[in-house]
C-alpha positions in Angstrom: 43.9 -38.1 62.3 41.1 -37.6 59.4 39.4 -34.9 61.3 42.5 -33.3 61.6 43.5 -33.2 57.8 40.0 -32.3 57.1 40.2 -29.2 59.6 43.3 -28.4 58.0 42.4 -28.1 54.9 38.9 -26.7 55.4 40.8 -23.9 57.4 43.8 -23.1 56.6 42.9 -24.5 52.6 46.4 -26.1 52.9 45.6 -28.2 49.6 42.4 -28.6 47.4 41.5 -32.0 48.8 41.5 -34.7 51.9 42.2 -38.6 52.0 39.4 -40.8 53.4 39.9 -43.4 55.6 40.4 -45.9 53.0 43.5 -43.6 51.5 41.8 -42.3 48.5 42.3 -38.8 47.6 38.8 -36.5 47.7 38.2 -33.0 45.6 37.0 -30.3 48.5 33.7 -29.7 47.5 31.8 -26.4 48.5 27.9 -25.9 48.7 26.4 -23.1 47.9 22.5 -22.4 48.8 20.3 -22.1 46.2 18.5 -18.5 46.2 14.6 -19.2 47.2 12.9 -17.5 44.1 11.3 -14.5 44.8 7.0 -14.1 44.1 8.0 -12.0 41.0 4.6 -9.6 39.6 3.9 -9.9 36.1 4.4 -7.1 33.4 1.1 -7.6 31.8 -0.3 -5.7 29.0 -3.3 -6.1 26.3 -4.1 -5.5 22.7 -7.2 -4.2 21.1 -8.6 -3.9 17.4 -11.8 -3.0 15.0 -11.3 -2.6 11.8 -13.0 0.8 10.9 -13.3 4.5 12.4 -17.1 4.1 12.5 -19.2 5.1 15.5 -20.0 1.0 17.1 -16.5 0.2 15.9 -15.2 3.3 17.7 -17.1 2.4 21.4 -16.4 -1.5 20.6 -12.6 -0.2 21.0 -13.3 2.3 23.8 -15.1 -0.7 26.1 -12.3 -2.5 25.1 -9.4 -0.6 26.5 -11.3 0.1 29.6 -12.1 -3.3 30.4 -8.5 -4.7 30.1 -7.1 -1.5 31.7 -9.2 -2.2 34.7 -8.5 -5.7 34.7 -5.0 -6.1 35.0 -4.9 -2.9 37.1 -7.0 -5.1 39.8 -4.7 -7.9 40.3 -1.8 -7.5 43.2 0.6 -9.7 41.5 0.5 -7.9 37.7 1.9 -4.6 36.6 0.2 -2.7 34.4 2.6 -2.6 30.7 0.1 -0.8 28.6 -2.5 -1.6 26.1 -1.7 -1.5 22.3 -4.8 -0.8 20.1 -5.5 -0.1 15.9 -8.2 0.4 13.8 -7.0 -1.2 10.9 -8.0 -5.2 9.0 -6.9 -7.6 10.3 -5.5 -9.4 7.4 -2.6 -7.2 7.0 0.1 -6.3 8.9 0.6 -2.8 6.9 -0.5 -0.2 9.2 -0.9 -1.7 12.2 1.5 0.5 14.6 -0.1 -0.8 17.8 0.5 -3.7 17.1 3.9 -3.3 15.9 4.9 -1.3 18.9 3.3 -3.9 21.2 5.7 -6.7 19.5 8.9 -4.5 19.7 8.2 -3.7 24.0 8.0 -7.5 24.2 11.3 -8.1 22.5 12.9 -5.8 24.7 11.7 -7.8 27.3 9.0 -5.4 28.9 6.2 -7.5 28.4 5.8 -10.9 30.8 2.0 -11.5 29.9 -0.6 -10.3 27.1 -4.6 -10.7 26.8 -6.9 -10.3 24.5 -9.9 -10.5 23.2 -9.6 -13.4 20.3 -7.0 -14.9 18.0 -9.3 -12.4 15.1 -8.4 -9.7 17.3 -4.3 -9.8 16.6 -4.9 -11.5 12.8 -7.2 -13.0 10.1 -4.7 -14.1 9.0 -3.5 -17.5 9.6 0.7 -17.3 8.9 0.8 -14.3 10.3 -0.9 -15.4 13.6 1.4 -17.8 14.0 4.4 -15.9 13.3 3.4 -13.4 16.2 2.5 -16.4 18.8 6.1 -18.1 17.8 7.5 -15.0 18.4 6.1 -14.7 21.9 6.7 -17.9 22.7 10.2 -17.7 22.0 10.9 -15.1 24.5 8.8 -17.2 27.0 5.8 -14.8 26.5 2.3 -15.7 26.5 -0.9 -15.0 25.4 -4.1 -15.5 26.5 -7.0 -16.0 23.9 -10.0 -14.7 26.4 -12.8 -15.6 23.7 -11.5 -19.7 23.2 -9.6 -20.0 26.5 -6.2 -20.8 24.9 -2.5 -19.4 25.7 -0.1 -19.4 23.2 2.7 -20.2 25.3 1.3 -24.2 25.1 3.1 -25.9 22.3 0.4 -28.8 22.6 -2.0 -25.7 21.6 -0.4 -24.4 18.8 -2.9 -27.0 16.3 -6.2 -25.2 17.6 -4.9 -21.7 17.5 -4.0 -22.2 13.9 -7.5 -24.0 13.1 -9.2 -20.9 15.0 -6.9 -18.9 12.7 -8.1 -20.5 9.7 -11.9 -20.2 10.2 -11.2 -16.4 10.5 -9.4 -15.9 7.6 -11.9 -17.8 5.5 -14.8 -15.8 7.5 -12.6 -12.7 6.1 -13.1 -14.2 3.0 -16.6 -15.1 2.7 -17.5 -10.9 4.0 -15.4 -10.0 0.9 -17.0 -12.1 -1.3 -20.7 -10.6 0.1 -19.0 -7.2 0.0 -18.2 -7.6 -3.5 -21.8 -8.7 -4.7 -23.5 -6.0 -2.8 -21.2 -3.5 -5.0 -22.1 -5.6 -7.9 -25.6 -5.5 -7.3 -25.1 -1.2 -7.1 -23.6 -1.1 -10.3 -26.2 -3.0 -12.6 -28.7 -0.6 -10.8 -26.7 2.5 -11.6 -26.1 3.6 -7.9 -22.9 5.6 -7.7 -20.8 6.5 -4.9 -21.2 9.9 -3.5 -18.9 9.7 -0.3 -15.7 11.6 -2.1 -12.9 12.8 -0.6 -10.6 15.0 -1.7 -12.7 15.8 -5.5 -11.5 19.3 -6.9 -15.0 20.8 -7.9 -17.8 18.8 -6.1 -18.7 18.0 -2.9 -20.9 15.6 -1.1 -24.3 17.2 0.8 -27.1 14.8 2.3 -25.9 12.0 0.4 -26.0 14.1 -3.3 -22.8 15.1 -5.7 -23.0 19.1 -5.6 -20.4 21.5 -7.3 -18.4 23.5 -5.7 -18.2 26.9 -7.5 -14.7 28.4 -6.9 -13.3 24.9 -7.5 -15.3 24.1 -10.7 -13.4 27.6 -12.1 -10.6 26.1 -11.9 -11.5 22.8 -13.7 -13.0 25.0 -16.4 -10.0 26.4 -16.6 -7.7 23.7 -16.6 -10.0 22.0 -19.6 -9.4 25.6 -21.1 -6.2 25.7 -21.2 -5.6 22.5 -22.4 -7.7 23.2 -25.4 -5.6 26.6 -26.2 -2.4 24.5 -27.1 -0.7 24.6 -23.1 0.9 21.3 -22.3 0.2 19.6 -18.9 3.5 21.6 -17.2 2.7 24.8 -18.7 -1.1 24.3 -17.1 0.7 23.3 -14.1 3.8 26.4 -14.2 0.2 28.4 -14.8 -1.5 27.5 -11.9 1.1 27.9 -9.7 2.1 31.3 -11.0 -1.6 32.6 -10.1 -1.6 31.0 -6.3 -4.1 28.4 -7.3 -4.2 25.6 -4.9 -5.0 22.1 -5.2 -7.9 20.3 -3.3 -5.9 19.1 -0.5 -4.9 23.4 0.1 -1.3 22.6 -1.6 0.0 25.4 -3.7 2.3 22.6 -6.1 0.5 21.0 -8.7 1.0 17.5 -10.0 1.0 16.8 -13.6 -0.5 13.8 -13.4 -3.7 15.2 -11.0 -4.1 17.3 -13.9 -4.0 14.6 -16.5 -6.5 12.6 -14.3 -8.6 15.6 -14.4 -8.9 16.0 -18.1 -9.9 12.6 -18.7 -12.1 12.0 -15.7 -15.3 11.5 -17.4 -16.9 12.4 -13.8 -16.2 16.3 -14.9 -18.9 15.6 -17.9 -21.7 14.9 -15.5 -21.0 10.7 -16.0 -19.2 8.1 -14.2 -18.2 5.2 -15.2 -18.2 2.2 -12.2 -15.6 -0.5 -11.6 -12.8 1.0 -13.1 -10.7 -0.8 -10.6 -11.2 -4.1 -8.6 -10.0 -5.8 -5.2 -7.7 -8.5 -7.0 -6.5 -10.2 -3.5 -8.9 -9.6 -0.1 -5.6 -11.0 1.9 -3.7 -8.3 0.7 -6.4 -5.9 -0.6 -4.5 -4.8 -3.4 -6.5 -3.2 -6.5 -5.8 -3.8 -9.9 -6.8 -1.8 -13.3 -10.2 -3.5 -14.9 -9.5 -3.5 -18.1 -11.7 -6.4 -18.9 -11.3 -8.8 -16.2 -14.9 -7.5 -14.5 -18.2 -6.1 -15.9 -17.7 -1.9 -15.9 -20.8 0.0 -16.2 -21.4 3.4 -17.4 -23.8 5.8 -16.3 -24.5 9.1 -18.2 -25.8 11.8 -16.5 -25.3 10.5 -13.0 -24.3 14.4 -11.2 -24.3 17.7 -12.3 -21.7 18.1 -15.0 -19.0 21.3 -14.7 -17.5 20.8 -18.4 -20.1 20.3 -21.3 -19.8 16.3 -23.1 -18.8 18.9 -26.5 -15.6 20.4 -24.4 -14.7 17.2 -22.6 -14.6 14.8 -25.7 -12.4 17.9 -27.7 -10.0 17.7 -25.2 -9.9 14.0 -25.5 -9.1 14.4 -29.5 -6.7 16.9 -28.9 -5.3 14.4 -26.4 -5.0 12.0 -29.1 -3.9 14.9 -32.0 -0.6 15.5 -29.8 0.8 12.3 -29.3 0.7 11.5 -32.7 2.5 14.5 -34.0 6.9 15.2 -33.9 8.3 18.3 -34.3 10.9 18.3 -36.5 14.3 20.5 -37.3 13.5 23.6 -38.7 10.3 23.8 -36.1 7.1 22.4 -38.1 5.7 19.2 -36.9 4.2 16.3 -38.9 2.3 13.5 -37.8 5.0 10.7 -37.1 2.9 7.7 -38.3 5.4 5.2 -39.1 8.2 7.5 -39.4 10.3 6.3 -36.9 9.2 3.3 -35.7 7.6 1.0 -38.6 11.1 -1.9 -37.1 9.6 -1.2 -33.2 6.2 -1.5 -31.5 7.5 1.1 -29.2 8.0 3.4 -31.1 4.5 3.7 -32.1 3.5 3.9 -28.3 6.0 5.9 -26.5 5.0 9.7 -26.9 6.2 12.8 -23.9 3.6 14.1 -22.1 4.7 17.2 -22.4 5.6 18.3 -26.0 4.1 15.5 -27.9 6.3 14.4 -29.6 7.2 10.6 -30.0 10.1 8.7 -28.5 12.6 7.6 -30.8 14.8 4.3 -30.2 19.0 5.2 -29.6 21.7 3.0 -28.4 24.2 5.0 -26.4 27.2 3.6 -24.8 25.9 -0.3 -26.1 22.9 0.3 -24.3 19.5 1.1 -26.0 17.4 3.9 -24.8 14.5 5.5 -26.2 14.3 9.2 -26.3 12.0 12.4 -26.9 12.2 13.5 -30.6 12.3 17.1 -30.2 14.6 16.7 -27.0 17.0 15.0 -30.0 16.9 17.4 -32.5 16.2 20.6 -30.7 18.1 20.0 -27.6 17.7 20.0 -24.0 16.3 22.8 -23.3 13.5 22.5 -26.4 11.3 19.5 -23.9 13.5 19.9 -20.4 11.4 17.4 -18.6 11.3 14.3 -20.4 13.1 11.7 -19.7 14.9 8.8 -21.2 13.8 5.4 -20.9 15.7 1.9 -21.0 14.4 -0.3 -23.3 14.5 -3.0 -21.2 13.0 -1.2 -18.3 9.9 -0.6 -20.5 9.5 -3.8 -22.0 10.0 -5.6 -18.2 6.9 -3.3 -16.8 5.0 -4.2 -20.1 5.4 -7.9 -19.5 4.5 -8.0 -16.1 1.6 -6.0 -16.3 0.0 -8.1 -19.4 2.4 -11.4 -20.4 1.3 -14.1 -18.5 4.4 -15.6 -17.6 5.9 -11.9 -17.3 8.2 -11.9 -20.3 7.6 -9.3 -23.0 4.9 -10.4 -25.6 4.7 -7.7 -28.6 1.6 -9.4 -29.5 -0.2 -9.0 -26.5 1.3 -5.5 -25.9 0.0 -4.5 -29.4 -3.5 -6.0 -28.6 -3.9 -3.7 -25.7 -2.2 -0.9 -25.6 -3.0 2.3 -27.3 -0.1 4.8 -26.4 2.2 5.3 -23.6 3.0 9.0 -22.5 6.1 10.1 -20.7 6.3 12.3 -18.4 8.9 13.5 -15.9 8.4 11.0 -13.1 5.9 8.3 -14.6 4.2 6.5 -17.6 0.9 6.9 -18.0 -0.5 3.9 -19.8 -3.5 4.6 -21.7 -5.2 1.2 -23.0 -7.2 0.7 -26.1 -10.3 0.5 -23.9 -9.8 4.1 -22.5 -8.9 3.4 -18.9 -5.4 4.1 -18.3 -2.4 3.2 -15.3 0.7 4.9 -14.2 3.7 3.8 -13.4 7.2 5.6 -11.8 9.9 6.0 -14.1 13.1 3.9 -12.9 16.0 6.4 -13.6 
């Protein structure tokens, strides 16, 4: 009788269970097969990196990607998913596109497997490391350390690869550290660098500074014009106007390359060393000395293409304008205290292009500080200078010198010589004579 409800119900599927001999009711339970897993080949790919464009660096990289190409290329089981490469440090992230790409075709899931060479390889640096082997891991990824024989894919692993991490970062550290002697060792002998790029009016030939002639015209020029009374946009409107390109083959000049120019003492024949310094070898970001290091000048270091007499005139003119105002019927007076004997400010803000000082307005309860002939001629008297929140300015001051990043009027005062405005930036100009930009926030 059982084997008969059971084929009746297996068959016709006359109700969704049977009764077993003992008269309890049973759920029809179906089996299905599990699917034998297939022998599935492994999307493998590899990563590669040196950290500079020089000629062992460049064939370090080039054995590299052969190698690895040829490796996975000779295994049955793997498919070949590409090999990701930079030239680039390894202790930042900015820059690295192969690397980048490389983590993106993994997320997509294209990538089953990765080698390389050593955990320095991917990063020196040791958060970052283990950021990318999380990542991996996460999306059941690993890889494979050739160099210390570890995979990332092993949690139990995860305390080595960070250790390995850490002794490379702080190897990073210590050929920073030997980097930065070596330099210092230059300077105190004098030794400048003659590897620029990019220099409007000298070159670099067998390891000595030359001038270039038809380029040293134009910085002749330039210093010229400057000295007959043209403000840095009229020098630039000028050079336009007569198809002068810059450097770089651009035929739009920059009036803050031309303010560089005319206080780059380099023009004079000198050169003054460690005018900036590496404040961070993790994130290699360079800061203004202005008295945190030893600078070092050296006269008559290169062939000069403006005489010391010319160069140092154009500084005092430099100086002349920004502390002069024009004023309503079209004179202008030296502004001294003027305007600003209640506001620090206003005895450092000067435009860049006219000369004439900022003076302090509130406008809509907001206070603003604005170019003095722009006031009281108009618009179209100074066109290009802009006007600047007070708080903005005192925020970039205090960050730049206050140690806990508030505005300080007494350190401000204590360093700070002027501060000239021009269209698109600030140009900072300290009492020790080096000088910083900064965009305008408008």
């Amino acid at each position: 009788m059982l084997s008969r409800l059971f084929f009746l119900v297996e068959h016709k599927w006359a109700c969704p269970f049977y009764i077993d001999d003992l008269g309890r009711q049973m759920k029809n339970v179906r089996i299905i097969p599990a699917i034998p897993k297939e022998n599935k080949k492994l999307r493998v790919a590899t990563y590669c990196r040196v950290s500079t464009s020089g000629p062992e660096q460049l064939r370090s990289l080039e054995i590299q990607i052969k190698t690895y190409t040829k490796m996975i290329k000779s295994y049955p089981d793997w498919i070949y998913a590409g090999v990701f490469y930079d030239i680039e440090s390894g202790l930042r992230r900015s820059g690295r596109t192969g690397l980048d790409k490389m983590l993106r075709k993994a997320a997509k899931g294209k990538i089953d497997y990765l080698i390389t060479k050593s955990i320095s390889r991917v990063s020196r640096d040791t958060l970052e490391i283990l950021k990318i082997i999380r990542f991996l891991r996460e999306r059941g990824i690993n890889m494979h350390f050739e160099n210390e024989k570890l995979d990332s894919i092993d949690v139990d692993k995860e305390f080595e690869i960070t250790l390995r991490g850490m002794l490379a970062q702080d190897e990073s550290r210590n050929t920073s550290e030997n980097i930065q002697w070596g330099f210092q060792r230059k300077f105190e002998k004098g030794d400048i660098f003659t590897k620029y790029k990019n220099f409007m009016g000298y070159d670099c030939v067998d390891g000595e500074i030359v001038i270039v002639p038809k380029q040293a015209e134009v910085v002749r020029e330039i210093f010229d014009l400057y000295l007959q009374g043209l403000s840095l946009g009229q020098i630039k409107a000028y050079l336009e106007s007569q198809g002068i390109k810059t450097v770089t083959g651009k035929e739009t000049w920059d009036a803050k390359t031309i303010q560089r120019m005319l206080t780059n003492e380099k023009y004079k024949g000198d050169t003054m060393l460690q005018k900036t310094f590496t404040e961070d070898f993790m994130t290699g970001k360079k800061g203004k000395n202005i008295g945190q290091r030893n600078r070092y000048y050296v006269k008559n270091s290169h062939p000069a293409i403006v005489s010391a007499e010319i160069f140092d005139k154009v500084q005092e003119e430099m100086a002349r304008r920004s502390s002069f105002v024009s004023k309503e019927d079209g004179t202008v007076e030296i502004s001294g205290n003027k305007y600003n004997g209640k506001y620090l400010l206003g005895n450092l803000l000067v435009c860049g292009d006219c000369g004439a000082s900022y003076r302090r307005r509130t406008e809509r309860g907001k206070v603003v500080w604005r170019c003095a002939t722009r006031i009281e001629k108009g618009k179209d008297a100074c066109a290009n200078s802009p006007t600047l929140d007070e708080e903005w300015i005192k925020k970039v001051l205090g960050e730049m010198y206050c140690e806990d990043g508030s505005y300080d009027e007494g350190v401000v005062r204590n360093n700070v010589d002027r501060i000239q405005i021009f269209d698109k930036y600030i140009m900072i100009c300290y009492k020790d004579g080096s000088q910083e930009t900064k965009e305008v926030a408008l």
